[in-house]
C-alpha positions as CSV (number, residue, x, y, z in Angstrom):
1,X,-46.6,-30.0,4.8
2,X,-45.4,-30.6,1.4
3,X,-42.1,-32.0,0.6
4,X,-40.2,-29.5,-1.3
5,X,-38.9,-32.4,-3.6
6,X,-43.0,-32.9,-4.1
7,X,-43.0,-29.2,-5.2
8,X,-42.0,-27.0,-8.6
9,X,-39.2,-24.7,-7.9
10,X,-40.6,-21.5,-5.3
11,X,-39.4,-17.6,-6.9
12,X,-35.9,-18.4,-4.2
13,X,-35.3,-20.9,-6.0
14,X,-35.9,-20.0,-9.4
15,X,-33.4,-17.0,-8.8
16,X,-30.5,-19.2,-7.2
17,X,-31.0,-21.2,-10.6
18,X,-31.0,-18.2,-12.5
19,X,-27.6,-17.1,-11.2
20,X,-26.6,-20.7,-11.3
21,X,-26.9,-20.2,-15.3
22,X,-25.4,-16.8,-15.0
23,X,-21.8,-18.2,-13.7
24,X,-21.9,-20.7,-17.1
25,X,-23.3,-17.8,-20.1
26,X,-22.0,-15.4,-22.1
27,X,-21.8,-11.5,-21.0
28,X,-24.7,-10.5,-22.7
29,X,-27.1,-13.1,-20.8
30,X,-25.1,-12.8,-17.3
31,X,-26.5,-9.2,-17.5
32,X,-30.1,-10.8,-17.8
33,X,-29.6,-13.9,-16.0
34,X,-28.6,-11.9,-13.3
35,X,-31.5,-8.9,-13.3
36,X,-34.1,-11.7,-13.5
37,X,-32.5,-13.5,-9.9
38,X,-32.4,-10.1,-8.1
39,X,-36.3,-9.4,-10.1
40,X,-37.6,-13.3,-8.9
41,X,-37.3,-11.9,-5.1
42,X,-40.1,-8.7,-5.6
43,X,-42.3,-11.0,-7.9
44,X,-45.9,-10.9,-6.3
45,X,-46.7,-14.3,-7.4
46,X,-45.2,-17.4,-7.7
47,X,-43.6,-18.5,-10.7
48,X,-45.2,-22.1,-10.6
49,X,-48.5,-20.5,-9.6
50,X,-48.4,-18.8,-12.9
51,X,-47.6,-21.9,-14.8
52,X,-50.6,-23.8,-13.4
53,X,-52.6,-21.3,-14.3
54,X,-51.5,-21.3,-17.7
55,X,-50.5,-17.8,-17.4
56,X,-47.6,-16.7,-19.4
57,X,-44.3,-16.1,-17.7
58,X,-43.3,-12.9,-18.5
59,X,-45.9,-11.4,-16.9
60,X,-43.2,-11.5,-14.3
61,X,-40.8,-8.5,-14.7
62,X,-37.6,-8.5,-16.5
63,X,-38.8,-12.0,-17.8
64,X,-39.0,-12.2,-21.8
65,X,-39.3,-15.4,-23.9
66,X,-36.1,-16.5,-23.4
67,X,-36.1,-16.9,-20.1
68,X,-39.8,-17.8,-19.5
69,X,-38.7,-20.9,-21.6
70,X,-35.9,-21.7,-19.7
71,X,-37.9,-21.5,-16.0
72,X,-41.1,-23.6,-17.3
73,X,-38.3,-26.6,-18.0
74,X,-36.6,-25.8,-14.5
75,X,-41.1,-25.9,-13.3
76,X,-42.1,-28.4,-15.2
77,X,-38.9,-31.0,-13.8
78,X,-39.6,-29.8,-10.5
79,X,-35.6,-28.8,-10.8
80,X,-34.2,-27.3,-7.4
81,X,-31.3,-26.0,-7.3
82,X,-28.3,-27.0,-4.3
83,X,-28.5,-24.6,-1.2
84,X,-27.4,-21.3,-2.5
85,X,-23.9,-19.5,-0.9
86,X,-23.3,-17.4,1.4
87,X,-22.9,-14.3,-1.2
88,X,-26.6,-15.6,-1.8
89,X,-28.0,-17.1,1.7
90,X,-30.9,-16.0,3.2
91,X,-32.6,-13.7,1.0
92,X,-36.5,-13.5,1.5
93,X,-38.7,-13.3,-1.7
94,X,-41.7,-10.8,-1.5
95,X,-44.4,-13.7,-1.5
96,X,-42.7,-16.0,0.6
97,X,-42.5,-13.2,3.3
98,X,-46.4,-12.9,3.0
99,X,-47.6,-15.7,3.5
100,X,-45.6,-16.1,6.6
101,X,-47.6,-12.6,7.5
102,X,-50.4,-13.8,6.3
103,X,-50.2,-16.4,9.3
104,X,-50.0,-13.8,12.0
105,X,-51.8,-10.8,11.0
106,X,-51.5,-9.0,13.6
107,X,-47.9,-8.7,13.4
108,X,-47.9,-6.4,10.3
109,X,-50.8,-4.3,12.1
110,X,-48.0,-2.9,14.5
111,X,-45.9,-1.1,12.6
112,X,-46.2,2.6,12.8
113,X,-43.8,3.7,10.1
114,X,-40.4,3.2,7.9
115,X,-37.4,4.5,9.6
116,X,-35.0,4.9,6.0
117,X,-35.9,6.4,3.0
118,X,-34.2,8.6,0.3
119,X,-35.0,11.5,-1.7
120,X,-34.2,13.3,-4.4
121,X,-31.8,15.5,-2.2
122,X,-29.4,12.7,-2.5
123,X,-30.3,9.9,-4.3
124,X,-33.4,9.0,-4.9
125,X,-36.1,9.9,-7.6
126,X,-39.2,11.0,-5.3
127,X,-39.5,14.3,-3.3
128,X,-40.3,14.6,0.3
129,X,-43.9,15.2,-0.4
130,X,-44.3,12.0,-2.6
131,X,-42.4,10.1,-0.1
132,X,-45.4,11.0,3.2
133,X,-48.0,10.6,0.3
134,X,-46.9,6.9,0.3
135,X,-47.0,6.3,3.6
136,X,-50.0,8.4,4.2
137,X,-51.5,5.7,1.9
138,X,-50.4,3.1,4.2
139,X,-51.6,4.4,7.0
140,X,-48.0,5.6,8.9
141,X,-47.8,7.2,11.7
142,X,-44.2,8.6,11.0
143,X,-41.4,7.9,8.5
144,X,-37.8,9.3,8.8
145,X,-36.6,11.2,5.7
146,X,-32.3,9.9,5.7
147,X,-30.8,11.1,2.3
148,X,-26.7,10.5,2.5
149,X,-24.6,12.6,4.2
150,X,-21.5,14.5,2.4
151,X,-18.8,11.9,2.5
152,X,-21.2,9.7,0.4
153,X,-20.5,11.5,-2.9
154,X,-21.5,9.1,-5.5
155,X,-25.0,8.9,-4.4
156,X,-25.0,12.7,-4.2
157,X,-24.7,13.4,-0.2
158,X,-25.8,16.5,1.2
159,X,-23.9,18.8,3.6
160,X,-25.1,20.6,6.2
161,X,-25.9,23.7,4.6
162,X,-28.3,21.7,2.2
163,X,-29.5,19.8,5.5
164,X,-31.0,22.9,6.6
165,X,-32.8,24.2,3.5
166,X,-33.9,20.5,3.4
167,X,-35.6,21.0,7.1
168,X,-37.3,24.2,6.3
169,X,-38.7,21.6,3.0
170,X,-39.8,18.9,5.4
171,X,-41.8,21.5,8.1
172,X,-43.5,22.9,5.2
173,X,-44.9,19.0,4.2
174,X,-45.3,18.6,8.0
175,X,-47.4,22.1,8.1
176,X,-49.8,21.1,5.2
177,X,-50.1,17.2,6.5
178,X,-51.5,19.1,9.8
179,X,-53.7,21.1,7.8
180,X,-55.3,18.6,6.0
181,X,-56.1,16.6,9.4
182,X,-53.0,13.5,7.9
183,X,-51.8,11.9,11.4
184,X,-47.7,11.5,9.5
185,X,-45.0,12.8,10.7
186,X,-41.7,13.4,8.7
187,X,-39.0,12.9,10.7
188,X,-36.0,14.9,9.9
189,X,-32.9,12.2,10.0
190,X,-29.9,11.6,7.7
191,X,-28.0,8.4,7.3
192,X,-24.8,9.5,8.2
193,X,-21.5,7.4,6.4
194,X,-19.3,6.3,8.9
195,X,-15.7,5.7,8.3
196,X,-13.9,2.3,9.6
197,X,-13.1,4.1,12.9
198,X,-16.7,4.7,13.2
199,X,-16.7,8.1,12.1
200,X,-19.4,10.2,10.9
201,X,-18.9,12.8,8.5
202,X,-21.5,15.7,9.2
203,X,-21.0,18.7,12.1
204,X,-22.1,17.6,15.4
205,X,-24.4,20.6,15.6
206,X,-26.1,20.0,12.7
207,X,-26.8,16.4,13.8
208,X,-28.1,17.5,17.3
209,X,-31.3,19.5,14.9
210,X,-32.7,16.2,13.4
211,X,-34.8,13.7,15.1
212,X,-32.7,10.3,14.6
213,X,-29.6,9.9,13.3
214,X,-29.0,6.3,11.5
215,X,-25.1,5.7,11.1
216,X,-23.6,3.2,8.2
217,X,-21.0,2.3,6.8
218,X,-20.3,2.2,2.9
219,X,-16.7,1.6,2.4
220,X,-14.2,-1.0,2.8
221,X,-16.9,-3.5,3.0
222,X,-14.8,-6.2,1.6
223,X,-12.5,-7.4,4.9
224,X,-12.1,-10.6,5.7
225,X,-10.4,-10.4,8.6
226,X,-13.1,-9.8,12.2
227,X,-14.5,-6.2,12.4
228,X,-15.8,-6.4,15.8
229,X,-13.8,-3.2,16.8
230,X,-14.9,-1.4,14.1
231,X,-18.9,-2.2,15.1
232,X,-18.1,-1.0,18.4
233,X,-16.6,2.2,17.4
234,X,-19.5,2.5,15.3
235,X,-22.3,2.1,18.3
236,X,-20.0,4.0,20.6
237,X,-20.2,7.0,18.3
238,X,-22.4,9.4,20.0
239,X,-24.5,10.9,17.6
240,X,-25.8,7.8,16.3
241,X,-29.2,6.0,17.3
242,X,-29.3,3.8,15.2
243,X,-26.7,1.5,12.7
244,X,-27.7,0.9,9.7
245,X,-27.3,-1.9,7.2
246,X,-25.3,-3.9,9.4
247,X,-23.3,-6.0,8.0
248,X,-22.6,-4.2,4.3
249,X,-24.2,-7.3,2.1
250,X,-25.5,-7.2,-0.9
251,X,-27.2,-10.5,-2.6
252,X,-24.5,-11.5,-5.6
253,X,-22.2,-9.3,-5.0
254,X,-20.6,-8.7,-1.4
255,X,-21.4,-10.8,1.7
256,X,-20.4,-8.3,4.2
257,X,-18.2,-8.4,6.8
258,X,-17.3,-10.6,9.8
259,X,-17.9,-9.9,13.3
260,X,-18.2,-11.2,16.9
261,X,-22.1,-10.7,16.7
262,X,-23.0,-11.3,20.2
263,X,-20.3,-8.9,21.5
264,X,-21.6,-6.0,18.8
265,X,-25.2,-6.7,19.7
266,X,-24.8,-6.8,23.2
267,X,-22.5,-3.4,23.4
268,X,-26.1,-2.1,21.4
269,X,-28.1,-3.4,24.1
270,X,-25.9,-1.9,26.4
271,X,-25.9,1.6,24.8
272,X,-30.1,1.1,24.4
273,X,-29.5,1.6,20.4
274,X,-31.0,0.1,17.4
275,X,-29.7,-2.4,14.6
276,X,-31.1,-2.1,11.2
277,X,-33.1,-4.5,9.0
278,X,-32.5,-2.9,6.1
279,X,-35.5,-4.7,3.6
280,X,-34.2,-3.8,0.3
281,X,-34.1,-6.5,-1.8
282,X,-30.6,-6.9,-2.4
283,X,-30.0,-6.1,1.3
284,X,-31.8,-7.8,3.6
285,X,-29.0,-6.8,6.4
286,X,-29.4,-7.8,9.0
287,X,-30.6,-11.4,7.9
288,X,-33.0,-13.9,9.8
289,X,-29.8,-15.6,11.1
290,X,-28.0,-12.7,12.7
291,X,-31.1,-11.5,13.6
292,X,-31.9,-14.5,16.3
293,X,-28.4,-13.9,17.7
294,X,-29.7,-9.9,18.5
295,X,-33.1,-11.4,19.8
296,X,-31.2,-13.4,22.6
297,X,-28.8,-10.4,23.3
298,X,-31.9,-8.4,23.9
299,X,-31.3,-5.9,21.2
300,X,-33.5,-3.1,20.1
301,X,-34.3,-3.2,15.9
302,X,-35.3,-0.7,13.4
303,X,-36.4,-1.5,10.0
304,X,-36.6,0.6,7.2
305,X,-37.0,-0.3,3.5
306,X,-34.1,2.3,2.3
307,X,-36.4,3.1,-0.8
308,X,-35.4,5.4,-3.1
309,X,-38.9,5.6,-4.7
310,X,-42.3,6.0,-3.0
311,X,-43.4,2.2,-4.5
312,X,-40.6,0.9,-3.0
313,X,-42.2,1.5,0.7
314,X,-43.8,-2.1,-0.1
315,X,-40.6,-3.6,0.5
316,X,-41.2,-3.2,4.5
317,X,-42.8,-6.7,4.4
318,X,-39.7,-7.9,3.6
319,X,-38.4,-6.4,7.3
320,X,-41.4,-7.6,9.0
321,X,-40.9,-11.4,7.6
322,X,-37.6,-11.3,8.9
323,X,-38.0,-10.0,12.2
324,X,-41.3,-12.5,12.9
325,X,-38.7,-15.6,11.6
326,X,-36.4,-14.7,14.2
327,X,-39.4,-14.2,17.0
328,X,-38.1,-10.9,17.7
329,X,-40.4,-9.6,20.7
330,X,-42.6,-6.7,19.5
331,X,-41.5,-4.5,22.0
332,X,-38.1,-4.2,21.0
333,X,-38.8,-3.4,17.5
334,X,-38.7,1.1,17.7
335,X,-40.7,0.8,14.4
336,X,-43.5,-0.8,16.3
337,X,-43.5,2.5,19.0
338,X,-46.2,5.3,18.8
339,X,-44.7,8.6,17.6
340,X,-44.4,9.9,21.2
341,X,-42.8,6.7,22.4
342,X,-40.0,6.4,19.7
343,X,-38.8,10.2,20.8
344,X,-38.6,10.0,24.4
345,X,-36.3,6.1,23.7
346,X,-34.6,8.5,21.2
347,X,-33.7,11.7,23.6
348,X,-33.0,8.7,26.2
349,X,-30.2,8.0,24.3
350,X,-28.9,11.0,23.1
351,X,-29.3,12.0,27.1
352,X,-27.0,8.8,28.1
353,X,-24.8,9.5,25.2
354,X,-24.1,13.3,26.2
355,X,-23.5,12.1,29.7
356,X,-21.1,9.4,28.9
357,X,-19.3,11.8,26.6
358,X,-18.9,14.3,29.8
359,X,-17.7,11.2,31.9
360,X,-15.2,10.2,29.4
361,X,-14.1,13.6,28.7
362,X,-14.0,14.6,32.8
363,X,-11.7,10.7,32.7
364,X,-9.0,12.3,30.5
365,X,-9.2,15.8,31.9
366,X,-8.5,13.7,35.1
367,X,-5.8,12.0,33.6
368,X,-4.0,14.8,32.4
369,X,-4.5,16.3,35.5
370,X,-2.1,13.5,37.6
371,X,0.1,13.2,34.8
372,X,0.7,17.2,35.4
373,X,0.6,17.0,38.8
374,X,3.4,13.6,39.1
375,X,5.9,16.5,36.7
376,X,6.1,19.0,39.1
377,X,6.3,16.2,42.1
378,X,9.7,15.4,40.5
379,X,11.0,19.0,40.3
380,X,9.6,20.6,43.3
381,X,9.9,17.2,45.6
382,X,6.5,17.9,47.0
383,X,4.2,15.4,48.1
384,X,1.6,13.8,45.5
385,X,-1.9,14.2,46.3
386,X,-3.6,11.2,47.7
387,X,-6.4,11.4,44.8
388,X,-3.9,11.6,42.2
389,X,-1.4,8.9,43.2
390,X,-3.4,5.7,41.4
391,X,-3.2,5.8,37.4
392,X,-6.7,6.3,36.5
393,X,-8.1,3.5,35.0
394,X,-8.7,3.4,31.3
395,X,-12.3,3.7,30.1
């Protein structure tokens, strides 16, 4: 192989040298610095490539002449910039991640369907319809339809009134796909926001309607100090299949929050749920690294592009990539499951979940039950039952 040293600067590179120039300009070229970095990772071909083939630069998007003359110098010295930080580690470009596809073709040929994706019921700019068109196009079996729930306000969360009219909307696309012999399904889902306790926000009895439930959180995303608590309360939720967008990232910006990974992915394993790859771009949570740590902890993975647009379905290969870095075994990956297959692991679940929640509700009834029972042992003198004279223990 190559040395790198040997090679112009790959699309990575060029946008950790683009927000390299962003930390040293003025406000008004920050602003396009910065576009261009988080652009570089969706460009379909190779900066250099262009070059050699004397193609101009700003074929590329959000590249004009100012910039195109700045890159070809950074090409043309074979200029690479130091490894990037963490705010900026680990991000997969679009045609890095398939070439590495490329290599195993099969790989990509396994996946079944896209398990986030937004609407214009929240806050996205494609309906339901032009969402399963999409996939239909590349050749899904099922997608999941997860607009934000209520608590999510800015990005226009529904409630569970609008949840409902939304159902009746996504049986009606269902009804015609049947019609006109399409094998998709649209999955009714939501991607609930959960508080730091691990909270959702919607009506348990609206949740128990939809097919998945994804959980994530979207709020005080900045901690430094170890959230491994809060993960747990997150997985233990009950409603929840899968957690979403792990780790809150987002490339530039926030680099998400700190946990005791083994002990969060192996309470998933134990629980049989599923941790996200979230592919869009300036996600890419759960990254290749974190991802390895899952794969030894045996944990089940979802991916879903969370696109807000039907194009933006594309950026599954950026999900795939990931999960064939970190040799994730195909048959943990729910995405890779035929239809029938990813609803019996989901009502698995939601069966374990609803008998854990009987157990741990039968515990405290218990509880009270020989706290009761020790009071009137005081004022009446009587003997304590034999069953009721250990302290339950704590679950």
């Amino acid at each position: 192989m190559q040395a790198r040293i040997d090679l112009p600067p790959s699309n990575a590179e060029i946008a950790e040298l683009l927000s390299r120039e962003a930390n040293k300009a003025s406000y008004v070229l920050q602003r396009a610095y910065r576009r261009a970095a988080r652009s570089a990772f969706l460009w379909e071909v190779e900066g250099r490539d262009l070059v050699a083939e004397k193609r101009p630069l700003t074929e590329l998007a959000h590249i004009g002449p100012f910039l195109q003359k700045q890159i070809r110098q950074w090409i043309r010295r074979k200029q690479h910039p130091p490894r990037p930080p963490p705010l900026r580690k680990e991000f997969l470009t679009l045609t890095e991640s398939r070439v590495r596809l490329a290599k195993v073709a099969s790989w990509g040929t396994r996946l079944r369907g896209d398990l986030q994706m937004h609407t214009n019921w929240s806050d996205g700019s494609g309906d339901i319809r032009a969402m399963a068109d999409a996939a239909v196009a590349r050749g899904y079996e099922f997608i999941a339809i997860t607009d934000h729930s209520k608590g999510l306000s800015i990005a226009n969360g529904i409630n569970e009134a609008k949840l409902k009219r939304q159902s009746a909307e996504i049986e009606a696309v269902n009804s015609e796909m049947r019609t006109n012999a399409k094998s998709l399904s649209v999955l009714h889902s939501i991607e609930m926001n959960l508080n730091p306790l691990g909270e959702g926000d919607m009506e348990p009895a609206a949740l128990r309607s939809l097919d998945i439930v994804l959980g994530s959180f979207h709020s005080a995303l900045r901690r430094k100090d170890d959230q491994t608590e809060r993960y747990l309360a997150a997985l233990g939720n009950p409603h929840i299949q899968i957690l979403g967008h792990p780790r809150g990232r987002i490339y530039n910006y926030r680099s998400g929050l700190r946990a005791d990974w083994e002990t969060v992915f192996r309470e998933a394993t134990r629980l049989d749920k599923a941790v996200e790859i979230d592919a869009y771009p300036d996600r890419q949570d759960l990254n290749i690294s974190l991802l390895k740590i899952a794969k030894r902890c045996g944990t089940r993975i979802s991916m879903g592009t969370d696109a807000h647009h039907p194009w933006q379905l594309e950026f599954i290969d950026l999900a795939l990539a990931a999960a064939l870095a970190a040799k994730i075994p195909p048959e943990r990956i729910v995405n890779f499951m035929p239809l029938k297959e990813l609803r019996a692991w989901i009502d698995k679940v939601r069966v374990a979940e609803a008998r854990r929640t009987r157990t741990n509700r039968n515990d405290k009834c218990s509880a009270r039950s020989a706290h009761s029972c020790r009071n009137v042992a005081k004022l009446t003198r009587t003997r304590i039952p034999s069953h009721l004279r250990q302290r339950p223990s704590a679950n």
